[in-house]
C-alpha positions as CSV (number, residue, x, y, z in Angstrom):
1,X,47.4,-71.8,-70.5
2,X,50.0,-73.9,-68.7
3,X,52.6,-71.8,-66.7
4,X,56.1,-72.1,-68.5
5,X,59.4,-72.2,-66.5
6,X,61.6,-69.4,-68.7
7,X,64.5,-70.3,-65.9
8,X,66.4,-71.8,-68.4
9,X,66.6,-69.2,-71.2
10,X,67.6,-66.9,-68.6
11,X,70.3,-69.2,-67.6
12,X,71.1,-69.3,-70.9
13,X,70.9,-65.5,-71.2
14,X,73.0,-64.9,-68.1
15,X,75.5,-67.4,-68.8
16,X,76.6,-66.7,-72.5
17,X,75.6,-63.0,-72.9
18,X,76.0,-61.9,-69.3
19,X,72.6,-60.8,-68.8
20,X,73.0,-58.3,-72.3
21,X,69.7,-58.2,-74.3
22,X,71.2,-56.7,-77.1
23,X,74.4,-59.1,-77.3
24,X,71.5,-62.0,-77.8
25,X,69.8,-59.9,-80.2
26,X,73.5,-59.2,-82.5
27,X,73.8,-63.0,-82.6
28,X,70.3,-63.6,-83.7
29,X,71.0,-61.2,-86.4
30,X,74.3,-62.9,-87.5
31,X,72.5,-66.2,-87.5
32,X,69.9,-65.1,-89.5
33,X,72.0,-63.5,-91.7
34,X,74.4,-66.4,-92.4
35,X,71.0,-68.8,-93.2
36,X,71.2,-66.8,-96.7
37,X,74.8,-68.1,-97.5
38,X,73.9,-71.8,-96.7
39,X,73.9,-74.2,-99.6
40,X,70.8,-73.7,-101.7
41,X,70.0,-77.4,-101.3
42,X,70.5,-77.3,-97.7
43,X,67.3,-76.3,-96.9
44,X,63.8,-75.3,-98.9
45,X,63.5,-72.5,-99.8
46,X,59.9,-72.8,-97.4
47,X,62.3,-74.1,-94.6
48,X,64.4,-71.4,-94.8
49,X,62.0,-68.7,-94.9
50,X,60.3,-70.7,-91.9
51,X,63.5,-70.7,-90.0
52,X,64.4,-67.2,-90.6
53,X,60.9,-66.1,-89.0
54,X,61.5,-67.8,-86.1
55,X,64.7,-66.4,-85.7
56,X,63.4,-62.8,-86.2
57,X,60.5,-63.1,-84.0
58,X,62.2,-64.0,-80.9
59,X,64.9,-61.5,-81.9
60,X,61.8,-58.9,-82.1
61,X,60.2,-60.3,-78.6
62,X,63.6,-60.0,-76.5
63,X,64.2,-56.5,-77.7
64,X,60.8,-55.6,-76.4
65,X,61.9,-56.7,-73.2
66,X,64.8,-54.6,-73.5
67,X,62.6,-51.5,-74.2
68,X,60.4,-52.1,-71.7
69,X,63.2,-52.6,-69.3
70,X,64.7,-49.1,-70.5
71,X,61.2,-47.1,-70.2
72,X,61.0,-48.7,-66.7
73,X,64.7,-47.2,-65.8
């Protein structure tokens, strides 16, 4: 597997939640929680689902880095 550069998330991370895990994971939570009050023909209902997956599993993978940063305190 190909080494990925992550410096840009970070950025990201650093820039617009100053370095706080759990403000990224708040917003990820609002997002996915405004999908449901879209339009119904916005979006499939197979899109939407897709979408909302996405959104949950990187909200569940950067709160493992936050526990594992905890236990590591």
């Amino acid at each position: 597997m190909k080494e990925l550069d992550l410096s840009p998330i970070l950025t990201y991370l650093e820039k617009c939640h100053e370095g706080d895990l759990l403000s990224l994971t708040k917003s990820l939570d609002k997002s996915i929680f405004m999908f449901h009050f879209l339009a119904q023909d916005t979006f499939t209902d197979f899109e939407r689902q897709n979408c909302c997956h996405v959104l949950m599993e990187l909200k569940e993978a950067v709160m493992e880095i936050y526990l594992n940063i905890e236990k590591s305190i």
